[in-house]
C-alpha positions in Angstrom: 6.6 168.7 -2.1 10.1 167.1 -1.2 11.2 163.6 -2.5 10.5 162.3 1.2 6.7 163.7 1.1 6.1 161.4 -1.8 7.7 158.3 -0.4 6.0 158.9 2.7 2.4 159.6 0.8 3.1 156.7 -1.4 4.4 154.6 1.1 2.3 151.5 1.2 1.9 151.7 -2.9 5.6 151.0 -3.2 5.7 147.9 -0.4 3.0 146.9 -2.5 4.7 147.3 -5.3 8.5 145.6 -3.5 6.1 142.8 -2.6 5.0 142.2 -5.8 8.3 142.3 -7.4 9.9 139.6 -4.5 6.8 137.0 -5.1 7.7 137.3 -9.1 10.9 137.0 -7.9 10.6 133.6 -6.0 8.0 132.2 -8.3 10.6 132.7 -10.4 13.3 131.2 -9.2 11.1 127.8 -8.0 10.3 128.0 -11.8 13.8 128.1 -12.5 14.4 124.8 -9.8 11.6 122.9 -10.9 8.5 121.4 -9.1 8.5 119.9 -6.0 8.6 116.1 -5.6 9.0 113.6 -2.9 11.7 111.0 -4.0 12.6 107.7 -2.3 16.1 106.7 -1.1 17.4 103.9 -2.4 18.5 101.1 0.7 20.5 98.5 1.5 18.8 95.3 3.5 18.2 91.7 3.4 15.3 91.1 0.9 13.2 87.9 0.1 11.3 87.4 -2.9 7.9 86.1 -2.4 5.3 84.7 -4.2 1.9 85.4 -2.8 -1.3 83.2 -3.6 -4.7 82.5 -1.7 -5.9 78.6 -2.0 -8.0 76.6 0.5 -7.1 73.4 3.2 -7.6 70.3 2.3 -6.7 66.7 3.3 -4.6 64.9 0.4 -7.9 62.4 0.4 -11.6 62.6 1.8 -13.5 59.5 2.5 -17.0 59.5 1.8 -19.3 57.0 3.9 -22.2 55.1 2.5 -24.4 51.8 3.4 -23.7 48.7 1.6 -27.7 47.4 1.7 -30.8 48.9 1.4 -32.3 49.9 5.3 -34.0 52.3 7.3 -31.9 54.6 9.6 -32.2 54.2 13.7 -29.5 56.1 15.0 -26.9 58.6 13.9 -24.8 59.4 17.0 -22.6 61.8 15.3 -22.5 65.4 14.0 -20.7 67.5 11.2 -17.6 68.8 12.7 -17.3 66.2 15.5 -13.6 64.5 15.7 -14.3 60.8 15.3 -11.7 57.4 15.7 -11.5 54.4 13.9 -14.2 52.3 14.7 -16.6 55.2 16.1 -19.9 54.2 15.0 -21.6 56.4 12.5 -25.0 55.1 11.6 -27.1 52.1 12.5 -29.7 50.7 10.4 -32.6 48.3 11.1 -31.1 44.8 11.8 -33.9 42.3 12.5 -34.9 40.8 9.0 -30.6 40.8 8.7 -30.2 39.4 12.5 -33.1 36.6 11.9 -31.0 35.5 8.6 -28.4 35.1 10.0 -29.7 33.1 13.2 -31.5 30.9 10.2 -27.8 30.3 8.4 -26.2 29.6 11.7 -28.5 26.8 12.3 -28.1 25.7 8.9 -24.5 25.5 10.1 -25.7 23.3 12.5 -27.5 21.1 10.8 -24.6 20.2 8.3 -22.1 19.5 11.2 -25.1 17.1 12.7 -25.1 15.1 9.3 -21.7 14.8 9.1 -21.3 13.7 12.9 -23.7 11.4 11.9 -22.0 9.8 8.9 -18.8 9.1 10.9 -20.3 8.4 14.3 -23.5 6.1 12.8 -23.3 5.3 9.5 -19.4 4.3 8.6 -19.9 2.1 11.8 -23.0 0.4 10.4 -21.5 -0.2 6.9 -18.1 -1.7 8.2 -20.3 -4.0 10.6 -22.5 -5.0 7.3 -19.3 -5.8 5.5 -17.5 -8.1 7.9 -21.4 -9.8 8.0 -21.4 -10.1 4.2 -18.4 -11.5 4.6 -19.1 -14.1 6.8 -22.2 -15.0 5.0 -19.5 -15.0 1.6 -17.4 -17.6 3.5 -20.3 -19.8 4.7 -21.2 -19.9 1.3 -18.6 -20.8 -0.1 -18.3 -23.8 2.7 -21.5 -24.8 1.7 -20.6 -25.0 -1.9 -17.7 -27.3 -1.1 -19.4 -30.0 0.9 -22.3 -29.8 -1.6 -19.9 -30.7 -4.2 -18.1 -33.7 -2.5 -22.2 -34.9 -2.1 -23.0 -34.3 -5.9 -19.7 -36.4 -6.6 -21.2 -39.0 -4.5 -24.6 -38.7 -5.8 -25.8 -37.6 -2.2 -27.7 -34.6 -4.0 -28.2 -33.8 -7.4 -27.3 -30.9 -9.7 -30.0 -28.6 -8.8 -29.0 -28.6 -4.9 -25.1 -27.9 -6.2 -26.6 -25.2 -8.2 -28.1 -23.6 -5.5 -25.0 -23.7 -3.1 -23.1 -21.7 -6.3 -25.9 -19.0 -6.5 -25.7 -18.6 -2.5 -22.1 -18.1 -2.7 -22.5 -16.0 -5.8 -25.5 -14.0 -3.9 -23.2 -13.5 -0.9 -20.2 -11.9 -3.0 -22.2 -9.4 -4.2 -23.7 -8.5 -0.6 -20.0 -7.9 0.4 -19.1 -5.7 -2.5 -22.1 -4.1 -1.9 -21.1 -3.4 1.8 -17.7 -2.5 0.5 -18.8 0.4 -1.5 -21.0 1.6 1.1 -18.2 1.7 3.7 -15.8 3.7 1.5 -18.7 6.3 0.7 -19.2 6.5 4.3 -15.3 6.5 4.7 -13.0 9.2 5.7 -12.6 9.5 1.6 -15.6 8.4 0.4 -17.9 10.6 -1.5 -20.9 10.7 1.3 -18.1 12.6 3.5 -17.2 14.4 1.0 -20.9 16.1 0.3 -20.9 16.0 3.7 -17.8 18.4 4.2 -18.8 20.6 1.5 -22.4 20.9 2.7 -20.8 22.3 5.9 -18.6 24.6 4.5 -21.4 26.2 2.2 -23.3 26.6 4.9 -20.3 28.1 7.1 -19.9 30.3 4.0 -23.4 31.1 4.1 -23.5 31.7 7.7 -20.2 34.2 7.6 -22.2 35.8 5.0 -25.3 36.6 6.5 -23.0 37.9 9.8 -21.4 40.1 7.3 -24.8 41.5 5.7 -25.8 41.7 9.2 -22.7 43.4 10.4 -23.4 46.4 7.4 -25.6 48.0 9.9 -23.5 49.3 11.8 -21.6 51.8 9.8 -18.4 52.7 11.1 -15.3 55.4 11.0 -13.2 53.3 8.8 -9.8 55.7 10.4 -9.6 58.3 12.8 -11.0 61.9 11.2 -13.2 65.2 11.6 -16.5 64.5 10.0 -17.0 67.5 7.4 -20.3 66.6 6.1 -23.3 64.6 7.0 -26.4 64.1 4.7 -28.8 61.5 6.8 -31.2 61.5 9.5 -33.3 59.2 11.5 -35.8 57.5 9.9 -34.0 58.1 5.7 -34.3 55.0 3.8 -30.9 54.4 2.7 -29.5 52.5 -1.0 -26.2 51.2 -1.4 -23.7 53.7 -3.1 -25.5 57.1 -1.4 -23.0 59.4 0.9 -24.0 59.5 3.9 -21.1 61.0 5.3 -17.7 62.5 4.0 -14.7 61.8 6.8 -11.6 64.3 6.4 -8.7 61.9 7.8 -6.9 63.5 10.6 -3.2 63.6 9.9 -1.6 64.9 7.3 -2.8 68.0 5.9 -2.3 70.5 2.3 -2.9 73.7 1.0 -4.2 74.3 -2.1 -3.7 77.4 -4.3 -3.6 78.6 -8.0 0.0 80.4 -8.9 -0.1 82.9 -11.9 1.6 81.5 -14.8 4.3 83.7 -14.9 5.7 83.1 -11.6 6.3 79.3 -12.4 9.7 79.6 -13.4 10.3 81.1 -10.1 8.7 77.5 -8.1 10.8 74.7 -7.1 9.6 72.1 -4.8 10.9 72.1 -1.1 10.5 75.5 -1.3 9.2 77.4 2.0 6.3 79.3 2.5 4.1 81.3 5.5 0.5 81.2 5.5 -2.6 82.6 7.2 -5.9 81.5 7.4 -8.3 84.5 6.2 -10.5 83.8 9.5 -7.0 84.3 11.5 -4.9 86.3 10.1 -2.4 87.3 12.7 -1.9 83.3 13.4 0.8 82.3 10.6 2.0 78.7 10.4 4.8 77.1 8.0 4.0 74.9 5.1 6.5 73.2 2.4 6.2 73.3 -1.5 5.2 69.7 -2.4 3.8 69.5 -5.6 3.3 71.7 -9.1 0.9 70.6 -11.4 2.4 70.3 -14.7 0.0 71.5 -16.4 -2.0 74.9 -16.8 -5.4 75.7 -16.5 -5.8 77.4 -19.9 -9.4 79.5 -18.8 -7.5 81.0 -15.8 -3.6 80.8 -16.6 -2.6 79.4 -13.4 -1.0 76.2 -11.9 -2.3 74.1 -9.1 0.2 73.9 -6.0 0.0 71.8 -3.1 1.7 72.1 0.1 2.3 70.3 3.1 1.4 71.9 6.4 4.1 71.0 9.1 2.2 71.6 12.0 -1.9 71.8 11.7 -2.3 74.8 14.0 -5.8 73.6 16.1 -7.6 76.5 14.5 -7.5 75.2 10.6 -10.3 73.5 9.4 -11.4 71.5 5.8 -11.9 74.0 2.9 -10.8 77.5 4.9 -9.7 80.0 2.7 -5.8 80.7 3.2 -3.1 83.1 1.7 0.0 81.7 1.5 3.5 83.6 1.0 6.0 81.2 -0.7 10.0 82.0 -0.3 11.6 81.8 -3.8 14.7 83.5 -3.2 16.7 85.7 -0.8 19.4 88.5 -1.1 21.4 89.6 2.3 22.3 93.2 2.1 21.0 94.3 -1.5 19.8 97.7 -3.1 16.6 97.9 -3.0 13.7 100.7 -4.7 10.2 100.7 -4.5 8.8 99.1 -7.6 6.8 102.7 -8.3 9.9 104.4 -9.3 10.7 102.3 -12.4 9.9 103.2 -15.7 9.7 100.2 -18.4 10.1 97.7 -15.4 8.9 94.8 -17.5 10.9 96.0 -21.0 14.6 95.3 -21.8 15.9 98.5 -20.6 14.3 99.8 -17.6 14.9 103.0 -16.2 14.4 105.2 -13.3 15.1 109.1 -12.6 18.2 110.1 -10.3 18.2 113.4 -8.6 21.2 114.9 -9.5 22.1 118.6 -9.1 18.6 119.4 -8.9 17.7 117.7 -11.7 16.0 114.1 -12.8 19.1 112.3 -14.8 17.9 109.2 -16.4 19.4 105.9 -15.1 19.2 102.4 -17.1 19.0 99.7 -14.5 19.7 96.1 -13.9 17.4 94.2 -11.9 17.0 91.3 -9.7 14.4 90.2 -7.4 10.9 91.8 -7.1 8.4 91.6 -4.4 6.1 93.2 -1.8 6.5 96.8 -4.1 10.1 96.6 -4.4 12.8 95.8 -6.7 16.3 94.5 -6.2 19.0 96.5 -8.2 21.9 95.0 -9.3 23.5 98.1 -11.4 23.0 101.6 -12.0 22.4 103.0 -8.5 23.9 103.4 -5.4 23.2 103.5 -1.8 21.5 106.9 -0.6 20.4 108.1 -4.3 17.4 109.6 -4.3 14.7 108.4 -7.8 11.5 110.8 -8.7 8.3 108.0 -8.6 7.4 107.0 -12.1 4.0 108.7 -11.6 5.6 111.9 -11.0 5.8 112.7 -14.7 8.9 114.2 -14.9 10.8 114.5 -18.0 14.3 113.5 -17.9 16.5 116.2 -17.7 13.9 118.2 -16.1 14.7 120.5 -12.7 12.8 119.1 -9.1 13.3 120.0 -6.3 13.7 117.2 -4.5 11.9 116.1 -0.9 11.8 112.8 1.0 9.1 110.9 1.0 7.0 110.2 4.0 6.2 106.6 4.5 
């Protein structure tokens, strides 16, 4: 049997064979190059470092609404989430034991005015007319007593008729001091107008106190405001210092949110943010760093923020849940890499893995800003290098064969 017999009889033992020997061959040589891994490219673009936090709306102040007597509830023309204005009424209580008390101290008003009408109008009349008569009785007395005494010199009477002309006159001087006293009493100054005033103005005070009591029926919006609870119905008995109702004032407007410790060196106020509430998410609205608690909650390890919302969009409500994206900082044109590519990224020498010559060369870095996954780099790469991802598990020095991630 010729050479050529063979081959042909053997023929598909030897492509078998060839076959074998080329897939050796090319396992081989992607032994040789190293697995397969998909790198990412680092870029240059504007970047802007965020902080990112979820928090809740709130009004800088609530107002909580309560009765200031004891009553029984008649009305409440309002409901939880209604928009109310100043002045709105909220709640009406029984008012006639309150109205009739205060009808009773404006008549007491009345009657005050009356007595002191009748002091200056009557009374200080009467008493000046009673003194000029005292007086003229005084003076006819005192006549009396003078001819009496030219007769007793003349032995016309005798000493007990004189002695009655002095206690006339004597009688008559005390009616006009008497008179005297009771006209300045009744005077302008005197102490019956006095009593007089102030029994007016007690019952004036009285009076403006019983309206007030009265008035406490009516509970009212004490500023414009979206009414975010309501604990009372018709017919409740109500006690001073129970809230009825808790008013959020329309206006001004804050997010609340808890910030990670470690991101407080990166917070300044003024700073901008973006946020979303979690019911509308696609609906972003801008808010302004106002305030950072300077302490830290020690169970949680985070700091209370505040900021001001700009423009209430019409869809935000008291207590929604929000996430909120605060600006710290901002880099036009940097180098950027995902965050996944960096070995050690917290440590003093981080580190990523180049491609380079179809192998994974070890880089130390020097970093900037981080957020959203990536990483600002400020030396150690360039433009267009491609880095292994750090979960890769590649060895430094190690062949790859390098692909580009899809994203």
């Amino acid at each position: 049997m010729t050479d050529l017999s063979l081959i042909r009889e053997h023929r598909w033992k030897i492509l078998a064979a060839v076959l074998v020997v080329a897939l050796l061959a090319l396992a081989l040589a992607r032994w040789w190059q190293g697995p397969e891994v998909a790198t990412e490219q680092v870029v240059r673009r504007d970047f802007v470092q965020t902080v990112v936090a979820s928090g809740h709306v709130e009004t800088p102040h609530r107002v909580d609404i309560g009765a200031q007597i004891t009553g029984s509830v008649v009305r409440v023309p309002v409901a939880e989430g209604q928009n109310v204005k100043a002045g709105d009424l909220l709640v009406e209580l029984n008012s006639a034991e309150l109205g009739a008390s205060a009808r009773q101290a404006e008549l007491a008003v009345t009657q005050a005015q009356a007595r002191l009408r009748q002091l200056r109008e009557v009374q200080a009349p009467v008493a000046e007319q009673n003194l000029r008569q005292a007086q003229v009785n005084l003076d006819n007395a005192r006549s009396t007593l003078r001819r009496n005494q030219d007769l007793f010199e003349k032995n016309f009477i005798g000493e007990a008729g004189l002695e009655d002309s002095r206690k006339a006159v004597d009688l008559a001087d005390a009616q006009v001091h008497s008179a005297r006293k009771q006209l300045e009493t009744a005077g302008a100054a005197g102490s019956d107008t006095a009593m007089a005033v102030a029994a007016v103005a007690e019952a004036q005070a009285n009076a403006q106190a019983a309206r007030a009591r009265s008035a406490y029926t009516l509970i009212r919006a004490p500023m414009d405001g979206t009414l975010i609870g309501r604990n009372v119905e018709v017919g409740d008995v109500v006690q001073p210092g129970k809230v009825l109702m808790t008013l959020s004032p329309a206006g001004r407007m804050q997010l609340v949110v808890e910030i990670d410790e470690k991101n407080l060196r990166l917070l300044a106020l003024g700073q901008k943010a973006l946020a979303s509430a979690d019911a509308y998410p696609q609906q972003r609205f801008a808010s302004e760093l106002v305030y950072i608690n300077p302490g830290v909650n020690a169970q949680t390890g985070a700091v209370e923020v505040k900021l001001d919302v700009l423009s209430p969009p019409a869809m935000i409500r008291q207590d929604m849940t929000v996430s909120v994206d605060i600006e710290v900082a901002r880099r036009p044109q940097t180098l950027l890499i995902p965050s996944s590519a960096v070995h050690d990224a917290e440590g003093s020498s981080p580190w990523v893995l180049r491609v380079q010559d179809g192998h994974g060369v070890r880089c130390t870095l020097r970093l900037g800003l981080r957020s959203g996954g990536w990483v600002e780099v400020l030396d150690g790469l360039h433009e267009g290098d491609a880095v292994i991802p750090a979960a890769a598990a590649i060895e430094p020095g190690a062949s790859v064969r390098a692909t580009a991630a899809s994203h």
